[in-house]
Residue frames relative to the residue before (quaternion, step in Angstrom):
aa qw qx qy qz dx dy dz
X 1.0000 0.0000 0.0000 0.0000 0.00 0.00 0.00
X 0.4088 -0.7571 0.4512 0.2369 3.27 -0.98 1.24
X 0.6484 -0.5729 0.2546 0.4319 4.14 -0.91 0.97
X 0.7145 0.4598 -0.3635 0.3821 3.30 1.01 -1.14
X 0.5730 0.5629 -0.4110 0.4311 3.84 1.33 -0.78
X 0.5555 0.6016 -0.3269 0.4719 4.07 1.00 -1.07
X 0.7446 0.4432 -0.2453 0.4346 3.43 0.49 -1.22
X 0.4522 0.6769 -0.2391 0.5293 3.84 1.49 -0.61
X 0.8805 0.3030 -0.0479 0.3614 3.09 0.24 -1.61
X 0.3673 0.6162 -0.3831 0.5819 3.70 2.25 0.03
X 0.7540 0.5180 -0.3067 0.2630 3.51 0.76 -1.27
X 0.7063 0.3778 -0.2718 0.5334 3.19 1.25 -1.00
X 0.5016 0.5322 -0.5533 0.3988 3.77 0.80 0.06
X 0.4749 0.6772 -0.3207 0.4615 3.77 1.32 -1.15
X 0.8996 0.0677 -0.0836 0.4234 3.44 0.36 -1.43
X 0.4837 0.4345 -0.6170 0.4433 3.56 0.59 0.88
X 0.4031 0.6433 -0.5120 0.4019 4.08 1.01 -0.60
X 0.8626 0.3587 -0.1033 0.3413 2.97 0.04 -2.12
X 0.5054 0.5216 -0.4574 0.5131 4.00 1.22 -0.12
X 0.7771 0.4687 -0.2668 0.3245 3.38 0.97 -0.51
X 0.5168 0.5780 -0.3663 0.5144 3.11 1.38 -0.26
X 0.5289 0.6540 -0.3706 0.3940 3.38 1.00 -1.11
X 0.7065 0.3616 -0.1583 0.5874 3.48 0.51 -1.69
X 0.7320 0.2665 -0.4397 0.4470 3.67 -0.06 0.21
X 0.5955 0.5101 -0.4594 0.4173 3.93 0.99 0.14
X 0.7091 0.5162 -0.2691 0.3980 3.63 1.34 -1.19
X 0.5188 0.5895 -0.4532 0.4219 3.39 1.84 -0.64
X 0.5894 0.6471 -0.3442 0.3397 3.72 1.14 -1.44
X 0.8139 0.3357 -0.1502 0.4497 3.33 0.94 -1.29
X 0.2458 0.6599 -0.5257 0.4772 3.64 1.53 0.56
X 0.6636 0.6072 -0.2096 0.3835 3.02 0.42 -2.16
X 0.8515 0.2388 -0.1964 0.4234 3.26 -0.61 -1.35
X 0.5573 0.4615 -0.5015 0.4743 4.05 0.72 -0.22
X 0.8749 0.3069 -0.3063 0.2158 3.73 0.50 -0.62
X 0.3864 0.6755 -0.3811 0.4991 2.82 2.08 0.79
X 0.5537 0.5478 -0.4409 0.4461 3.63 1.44 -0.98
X 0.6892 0.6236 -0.2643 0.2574 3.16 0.66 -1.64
X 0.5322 0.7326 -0.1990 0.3746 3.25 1.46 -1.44
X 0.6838 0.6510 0.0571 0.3246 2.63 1.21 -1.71
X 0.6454 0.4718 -0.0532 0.5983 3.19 1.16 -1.55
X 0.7800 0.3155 -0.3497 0.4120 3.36 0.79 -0.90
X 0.6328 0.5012 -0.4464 0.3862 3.62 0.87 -0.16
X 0.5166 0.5157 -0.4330 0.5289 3.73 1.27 -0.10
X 0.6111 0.5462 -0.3500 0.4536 3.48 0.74 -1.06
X 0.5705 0.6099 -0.3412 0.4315 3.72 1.23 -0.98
X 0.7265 0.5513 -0.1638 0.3761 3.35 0.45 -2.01
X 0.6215 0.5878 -0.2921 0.4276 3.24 0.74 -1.05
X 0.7695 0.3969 -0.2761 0.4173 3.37 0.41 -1.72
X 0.4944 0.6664 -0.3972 0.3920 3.87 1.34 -0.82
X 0.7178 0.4894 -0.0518 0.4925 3.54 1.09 -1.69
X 0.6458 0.2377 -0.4473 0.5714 3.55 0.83 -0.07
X 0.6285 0.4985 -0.4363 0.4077 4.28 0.72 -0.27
X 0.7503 0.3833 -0.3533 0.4066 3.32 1.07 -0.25
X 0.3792 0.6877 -0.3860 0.4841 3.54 1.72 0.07
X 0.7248 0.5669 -0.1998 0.3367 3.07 1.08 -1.64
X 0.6629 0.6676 -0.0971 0.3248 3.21 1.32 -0.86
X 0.5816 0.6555 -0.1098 0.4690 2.56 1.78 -1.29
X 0.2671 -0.7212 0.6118 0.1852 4.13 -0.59 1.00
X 0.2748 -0.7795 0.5551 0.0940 3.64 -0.29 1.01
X 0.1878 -0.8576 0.4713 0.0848 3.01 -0.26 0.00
X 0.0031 -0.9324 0.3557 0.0645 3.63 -0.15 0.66
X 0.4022 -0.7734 0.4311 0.2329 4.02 0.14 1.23
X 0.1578 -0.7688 0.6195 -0.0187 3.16 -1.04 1.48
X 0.6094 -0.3321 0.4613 0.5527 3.21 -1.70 -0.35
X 0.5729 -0.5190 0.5642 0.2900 3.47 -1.55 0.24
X 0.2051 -0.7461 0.6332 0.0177 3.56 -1.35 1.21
X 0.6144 -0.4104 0.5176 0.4315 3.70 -1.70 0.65
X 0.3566 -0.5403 0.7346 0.2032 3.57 -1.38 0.89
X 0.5823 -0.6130 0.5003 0.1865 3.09 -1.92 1.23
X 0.0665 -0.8011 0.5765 0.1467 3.81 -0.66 1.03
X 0.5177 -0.5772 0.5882 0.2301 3.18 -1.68 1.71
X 0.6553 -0.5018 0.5559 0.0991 2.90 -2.14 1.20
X 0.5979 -0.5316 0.4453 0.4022 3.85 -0.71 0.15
X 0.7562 0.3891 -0.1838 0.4928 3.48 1.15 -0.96
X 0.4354 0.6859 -0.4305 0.3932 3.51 1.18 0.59
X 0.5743 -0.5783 0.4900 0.3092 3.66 -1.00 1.27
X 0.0684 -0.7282 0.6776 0.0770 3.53 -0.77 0.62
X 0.3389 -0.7685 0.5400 -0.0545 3.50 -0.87 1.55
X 0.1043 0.7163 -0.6627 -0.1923 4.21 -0.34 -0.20
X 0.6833 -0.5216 0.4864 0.1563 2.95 -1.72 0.87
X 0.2569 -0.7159 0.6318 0.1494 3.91 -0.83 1.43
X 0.1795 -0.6829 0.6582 0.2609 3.77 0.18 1.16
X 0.6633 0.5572 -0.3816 0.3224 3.64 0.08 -0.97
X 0.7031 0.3609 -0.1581 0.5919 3.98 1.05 -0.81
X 0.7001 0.3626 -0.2800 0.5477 3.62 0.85 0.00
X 0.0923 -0.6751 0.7008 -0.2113 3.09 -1.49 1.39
X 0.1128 0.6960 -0.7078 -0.0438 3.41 -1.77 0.45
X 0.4871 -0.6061 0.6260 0.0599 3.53 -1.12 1.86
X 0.1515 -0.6278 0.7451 -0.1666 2.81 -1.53 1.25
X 0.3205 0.6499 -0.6862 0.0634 3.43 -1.32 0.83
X 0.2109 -0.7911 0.5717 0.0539 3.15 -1.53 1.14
X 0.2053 -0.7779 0.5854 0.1002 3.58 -0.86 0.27
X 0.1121 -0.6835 0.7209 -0.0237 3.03 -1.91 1.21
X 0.7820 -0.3768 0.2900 0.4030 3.98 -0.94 0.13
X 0.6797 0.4903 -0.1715 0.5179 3.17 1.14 -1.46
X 0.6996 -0.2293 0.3357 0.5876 4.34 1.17 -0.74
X 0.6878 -0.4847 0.5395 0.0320 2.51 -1.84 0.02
X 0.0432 0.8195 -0.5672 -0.0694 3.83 -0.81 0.63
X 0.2370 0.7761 -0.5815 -0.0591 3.76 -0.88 0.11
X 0.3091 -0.6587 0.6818 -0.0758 2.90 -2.11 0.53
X 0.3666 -0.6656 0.6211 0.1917 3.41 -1.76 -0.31
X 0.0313 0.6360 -0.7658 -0.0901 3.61 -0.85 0.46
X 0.1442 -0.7820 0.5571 0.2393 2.92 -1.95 0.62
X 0.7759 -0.4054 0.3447 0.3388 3.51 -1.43 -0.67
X 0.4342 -0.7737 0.4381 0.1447 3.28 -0.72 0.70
X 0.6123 -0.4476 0.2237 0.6122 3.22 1.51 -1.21
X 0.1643 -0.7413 0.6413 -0.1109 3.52 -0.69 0.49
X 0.1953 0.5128 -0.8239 -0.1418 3.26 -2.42 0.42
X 0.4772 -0.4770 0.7291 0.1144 2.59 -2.33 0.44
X 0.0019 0.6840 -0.7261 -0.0708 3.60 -1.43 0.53
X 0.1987 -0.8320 0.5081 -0.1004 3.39 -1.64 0.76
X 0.1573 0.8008 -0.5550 0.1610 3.38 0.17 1.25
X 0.8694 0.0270 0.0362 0.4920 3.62 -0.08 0.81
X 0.6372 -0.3460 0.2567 0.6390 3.24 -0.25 -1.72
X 0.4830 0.6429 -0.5317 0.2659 3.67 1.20 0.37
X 0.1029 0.6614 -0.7357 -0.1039 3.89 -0.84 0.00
X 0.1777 -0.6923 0.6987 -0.0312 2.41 -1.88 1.16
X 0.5444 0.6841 -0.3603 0.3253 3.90 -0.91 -0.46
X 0.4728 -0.6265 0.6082 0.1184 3.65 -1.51 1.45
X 0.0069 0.4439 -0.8877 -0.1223 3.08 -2.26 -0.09
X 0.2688 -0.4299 0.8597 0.0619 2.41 -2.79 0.70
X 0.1701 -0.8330 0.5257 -0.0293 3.18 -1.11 1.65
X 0.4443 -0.8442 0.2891 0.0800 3.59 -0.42 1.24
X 0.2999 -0.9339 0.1771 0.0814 3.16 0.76 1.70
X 0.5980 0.5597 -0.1602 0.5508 2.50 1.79 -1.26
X 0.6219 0.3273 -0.3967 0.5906 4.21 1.01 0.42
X 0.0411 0.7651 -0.5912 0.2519 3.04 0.46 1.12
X 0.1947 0.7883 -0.5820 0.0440 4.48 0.11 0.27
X 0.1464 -0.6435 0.6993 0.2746 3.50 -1.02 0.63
X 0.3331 -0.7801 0.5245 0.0730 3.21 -1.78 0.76
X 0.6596 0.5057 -0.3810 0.4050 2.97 1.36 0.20
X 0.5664 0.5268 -0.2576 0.5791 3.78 1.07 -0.08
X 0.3204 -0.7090 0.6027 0.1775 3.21 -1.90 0.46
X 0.6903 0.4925 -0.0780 0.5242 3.58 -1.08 -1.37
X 0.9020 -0.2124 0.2904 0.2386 2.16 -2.10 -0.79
X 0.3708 0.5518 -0.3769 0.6450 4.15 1.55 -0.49
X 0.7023 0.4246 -0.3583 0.4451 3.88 -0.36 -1.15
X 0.7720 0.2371 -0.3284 0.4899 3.62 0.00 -0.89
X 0.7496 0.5014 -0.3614 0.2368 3.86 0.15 -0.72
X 0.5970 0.5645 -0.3520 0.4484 3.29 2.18 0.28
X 0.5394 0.5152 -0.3073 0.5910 3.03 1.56 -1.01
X 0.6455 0.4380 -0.4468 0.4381 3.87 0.36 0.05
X 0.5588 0.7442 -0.1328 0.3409 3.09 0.91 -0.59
X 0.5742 0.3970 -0.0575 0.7137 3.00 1.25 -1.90
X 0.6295 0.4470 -0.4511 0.4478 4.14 0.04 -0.92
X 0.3402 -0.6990 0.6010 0.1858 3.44 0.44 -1.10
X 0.5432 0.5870 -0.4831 0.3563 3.22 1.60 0.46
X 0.4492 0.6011 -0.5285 0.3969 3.94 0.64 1.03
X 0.5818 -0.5455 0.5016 0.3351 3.13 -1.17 1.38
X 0.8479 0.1601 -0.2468 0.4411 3.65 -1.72 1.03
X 0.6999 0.4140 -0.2851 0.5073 3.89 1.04 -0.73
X 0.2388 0.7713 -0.5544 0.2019 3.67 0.76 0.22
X 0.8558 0.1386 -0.0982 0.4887 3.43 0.41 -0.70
X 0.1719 0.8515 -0.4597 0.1845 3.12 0.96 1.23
X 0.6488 0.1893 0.1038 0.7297 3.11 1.20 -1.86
X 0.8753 -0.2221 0.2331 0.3609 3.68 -1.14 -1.57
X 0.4291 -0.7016 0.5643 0.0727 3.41 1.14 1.40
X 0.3699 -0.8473 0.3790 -0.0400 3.75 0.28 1.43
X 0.6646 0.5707 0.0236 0.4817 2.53 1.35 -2.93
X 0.8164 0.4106 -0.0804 0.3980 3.55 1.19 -0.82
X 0.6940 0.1150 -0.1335 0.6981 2.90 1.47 -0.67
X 0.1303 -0.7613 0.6003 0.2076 4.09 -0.31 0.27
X 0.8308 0.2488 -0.0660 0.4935 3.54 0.60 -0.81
X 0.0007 -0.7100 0.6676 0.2239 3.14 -1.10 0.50
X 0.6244 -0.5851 0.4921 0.1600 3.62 -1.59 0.32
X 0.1874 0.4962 -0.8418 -0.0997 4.27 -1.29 0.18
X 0.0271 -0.5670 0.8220 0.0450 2.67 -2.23 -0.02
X 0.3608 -0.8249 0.4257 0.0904 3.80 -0.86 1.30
X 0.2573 -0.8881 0.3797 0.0297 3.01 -0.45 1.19
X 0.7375 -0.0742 0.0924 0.6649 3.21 1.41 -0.41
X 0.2843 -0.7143 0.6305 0.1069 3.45 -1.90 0.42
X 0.2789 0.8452 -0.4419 -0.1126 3.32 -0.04 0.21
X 0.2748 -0.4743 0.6067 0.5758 4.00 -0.65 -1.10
X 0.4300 -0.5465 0.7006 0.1597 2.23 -2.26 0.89
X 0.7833 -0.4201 0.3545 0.2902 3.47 -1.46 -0.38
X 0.7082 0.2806 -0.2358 0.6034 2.99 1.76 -0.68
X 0.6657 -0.5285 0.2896 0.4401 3.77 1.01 0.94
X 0.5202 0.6332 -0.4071 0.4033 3.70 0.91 0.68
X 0.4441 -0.7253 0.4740 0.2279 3.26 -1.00 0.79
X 0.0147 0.7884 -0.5978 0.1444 3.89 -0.15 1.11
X 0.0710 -0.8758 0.4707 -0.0797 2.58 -0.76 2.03
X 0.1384 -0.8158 0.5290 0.1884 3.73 0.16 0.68
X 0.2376 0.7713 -0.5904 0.0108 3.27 -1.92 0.56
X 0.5530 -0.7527 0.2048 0.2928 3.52 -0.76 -0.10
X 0.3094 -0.8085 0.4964 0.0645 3.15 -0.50 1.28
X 0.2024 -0.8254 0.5269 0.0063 3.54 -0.64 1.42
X 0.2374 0.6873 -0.6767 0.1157 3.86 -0.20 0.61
X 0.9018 0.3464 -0.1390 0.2179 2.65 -1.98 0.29
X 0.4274 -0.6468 0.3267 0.5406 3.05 2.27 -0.70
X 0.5403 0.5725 -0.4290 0.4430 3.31 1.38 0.03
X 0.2629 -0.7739 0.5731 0.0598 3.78 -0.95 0.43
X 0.0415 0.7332 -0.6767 0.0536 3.64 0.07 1.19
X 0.2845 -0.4619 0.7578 0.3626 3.39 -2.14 -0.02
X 0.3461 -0.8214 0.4481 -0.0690 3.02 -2.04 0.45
X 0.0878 0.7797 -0.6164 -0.0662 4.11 0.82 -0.45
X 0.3108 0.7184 -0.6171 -0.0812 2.89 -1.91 0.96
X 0.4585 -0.6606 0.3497 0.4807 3.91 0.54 -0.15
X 0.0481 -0.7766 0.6197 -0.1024 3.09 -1.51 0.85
X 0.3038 -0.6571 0.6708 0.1609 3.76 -1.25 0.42
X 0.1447 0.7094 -0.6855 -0.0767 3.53 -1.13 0.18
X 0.1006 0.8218 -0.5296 -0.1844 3.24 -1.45 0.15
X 0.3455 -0.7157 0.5446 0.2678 3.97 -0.78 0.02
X 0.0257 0.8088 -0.5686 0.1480 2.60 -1.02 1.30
X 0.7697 -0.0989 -0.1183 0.6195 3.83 0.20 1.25
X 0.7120 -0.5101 0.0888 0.4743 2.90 0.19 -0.80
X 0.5117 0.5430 -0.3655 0.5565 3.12 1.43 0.94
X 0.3816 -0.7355 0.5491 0.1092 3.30 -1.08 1.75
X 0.0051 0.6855 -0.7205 -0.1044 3.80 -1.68 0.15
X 0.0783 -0.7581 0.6169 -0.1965 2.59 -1.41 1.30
X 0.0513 -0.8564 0.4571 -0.2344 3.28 -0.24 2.15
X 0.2620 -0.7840 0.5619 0.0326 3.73 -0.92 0.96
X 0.3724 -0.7660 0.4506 0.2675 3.42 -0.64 0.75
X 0.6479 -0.4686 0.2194 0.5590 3.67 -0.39 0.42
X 0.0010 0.7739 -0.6330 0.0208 3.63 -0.73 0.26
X 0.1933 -0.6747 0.7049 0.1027 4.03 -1.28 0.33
X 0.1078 -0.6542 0.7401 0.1125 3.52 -1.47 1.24
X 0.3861 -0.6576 0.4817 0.4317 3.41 -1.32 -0.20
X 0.5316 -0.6688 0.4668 0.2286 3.31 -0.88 1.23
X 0.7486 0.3248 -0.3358 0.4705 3.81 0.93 -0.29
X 0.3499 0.4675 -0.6413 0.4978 3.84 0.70 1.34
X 0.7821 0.2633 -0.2374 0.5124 3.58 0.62 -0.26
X 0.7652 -0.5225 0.2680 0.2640 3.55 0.51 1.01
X 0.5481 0.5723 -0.3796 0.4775 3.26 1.21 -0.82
X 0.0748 0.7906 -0.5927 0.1347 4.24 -0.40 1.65
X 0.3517 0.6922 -0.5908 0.2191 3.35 1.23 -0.17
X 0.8483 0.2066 -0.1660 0.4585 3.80 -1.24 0.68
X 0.4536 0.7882 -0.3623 0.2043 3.70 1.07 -1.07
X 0.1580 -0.7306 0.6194 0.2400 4.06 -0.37 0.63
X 0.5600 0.5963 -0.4461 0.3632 3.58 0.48 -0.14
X 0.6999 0.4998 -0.0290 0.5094 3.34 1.36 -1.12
X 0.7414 0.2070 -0.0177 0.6381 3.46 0.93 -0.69
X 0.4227 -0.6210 0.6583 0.0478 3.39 -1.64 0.66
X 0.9223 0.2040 0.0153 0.3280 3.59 -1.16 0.61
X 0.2380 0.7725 -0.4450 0.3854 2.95 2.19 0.85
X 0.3778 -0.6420 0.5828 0.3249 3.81 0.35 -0.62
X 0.5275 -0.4194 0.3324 0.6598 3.45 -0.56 -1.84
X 0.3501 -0.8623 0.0551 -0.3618 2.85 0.71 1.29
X 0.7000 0.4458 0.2105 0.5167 2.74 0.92 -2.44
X 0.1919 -0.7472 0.6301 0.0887 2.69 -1.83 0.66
X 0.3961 -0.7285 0.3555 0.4312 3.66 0.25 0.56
X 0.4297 -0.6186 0.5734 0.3222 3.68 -1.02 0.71
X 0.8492 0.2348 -0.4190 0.2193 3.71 0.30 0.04
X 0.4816 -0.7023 0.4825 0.2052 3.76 -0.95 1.60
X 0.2855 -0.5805 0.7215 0.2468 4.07 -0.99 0.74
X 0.0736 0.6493 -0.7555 -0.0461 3.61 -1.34 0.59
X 0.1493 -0.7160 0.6819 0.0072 3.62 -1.68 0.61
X 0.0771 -0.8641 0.4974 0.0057 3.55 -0.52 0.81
X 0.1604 0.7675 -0.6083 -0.1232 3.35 -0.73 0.28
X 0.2953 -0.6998 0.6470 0.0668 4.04 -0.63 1.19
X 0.0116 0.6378 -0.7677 0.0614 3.65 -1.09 1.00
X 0.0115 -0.7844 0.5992 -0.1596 3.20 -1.30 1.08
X 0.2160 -0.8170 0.5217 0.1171 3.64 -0.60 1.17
X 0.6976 -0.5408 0.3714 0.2882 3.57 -1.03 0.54
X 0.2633 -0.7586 0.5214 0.2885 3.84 -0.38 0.45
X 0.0380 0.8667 -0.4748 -0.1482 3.67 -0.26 -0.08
């Protein structure tokens, strides 16, 4: 082969090599942009899931405690169906999620118009978790009671406190045409106000009364077991300080 043909035939080895590298660098960087992208959009996903489910969420915020609203002589007086009333509880930690039911001890409602007045006493000590069996089921619900030796004052110290307390302070509308009712909630001996929304209706002669999910923070009321807010050097660790409660209050007419 003649030099000038050799020297020809380097070049186009040179530039079919290098066309190929090209196409195998732009394929690389195809790749990895539509992995970033991939990428971004499933954060871009998560996020928006997490700020709608943030959004959802009825925060609640603990106040100073307020006078409870007093019923008029001519107010319906209701008693609490402990047996038909309930209030749901779930709590979260990194690892999931746990829930349950505590119930009611007794309670009235009163009813004049759109005022409502009237207390419950809430039964700590029926604390049930509902997501567990066996042996896990009871060693949380022990747990939460506080009826293990050294963990008493972990969570809700049962033995010490059996009951916690609301008492309704007010009804109002909200801005978006909901009924948000605020009152105080007494655990632990601590006594927060509250605001959360609710429906109620009468029917014969038996009243419901029903709260959309809502979350308090469980340290205004002492309850730090696990808490990062409270403690140091938890890792993941942790339990979140804020509890989801749901209620639903059934109540029969006195006559």
């Amino acid at each position: 082969m003649s030099p000038i043909y050799f020297i020809v035939y380097l070049r186009a080895i040179f530039n079919v090599s290098a066309i190929f590298d090209l196409s195998i660098n732009t394929k690389k960087v195809f790749i990895m942009k539509t992995k970033f992208l991939s990428l971004f959009a499933m954060a871009a996903l998560f996020t928006a899931v997490v700020s709608c489910k943030n959004e959802n969420k009825n925060e609640t915020e603990a106040a100073e405690a307020e006078a409870a609203v007093e019923a008029t002589a001519e107010a319906t007086k209701y008693m609490v169906d402990k047996e038909a009333s309930e209030i749901k509880w779930l709590g979260e930690k990194p690892t999931g999620t746990h829930d349950g039911v505590v119930g009611l001890e007794s309670g009235v409602v009163r009813v004049e118009g759109e005022q409502i007045s009237g207390s419950f006493l809430i039964d700590m000590t029926s604390i049930t978790v509902q997501d567990l069996e066996g042996d896990q089921k009871a060693s949380l619900e022990d747990h939460l009671k506080g009826t293990v030796e050294g963990k008493e004052g972990d969570f809700f110290n049962v033995q010490k406190f059996p009951t916690a307390a609301f008492e309704i302070t007010g009804v109002t509308e909200g801005e978006d045409g909901k009924k948000m009712m605020s009152g105080n909630l007494t655990l632990k001996e601590t006594k927060k106000n509250i605001e959360f929304p609710v429906t109620y209706e009468v029917s014969g002669n038996t009243m419901t009364l029903k709260s959309e999910p809502f979350t308090i923070d469980r340290t205004d009321w002492n309850v730090n077991y696990g808490s990062k807010s409270v403690f140091d050097n938890l890792g993941d660790k942790f339990i979140n300080d804020d509890i989801e409660l749901e209620f639903t209050i059934v109540a029969n007419q006195q006559m």
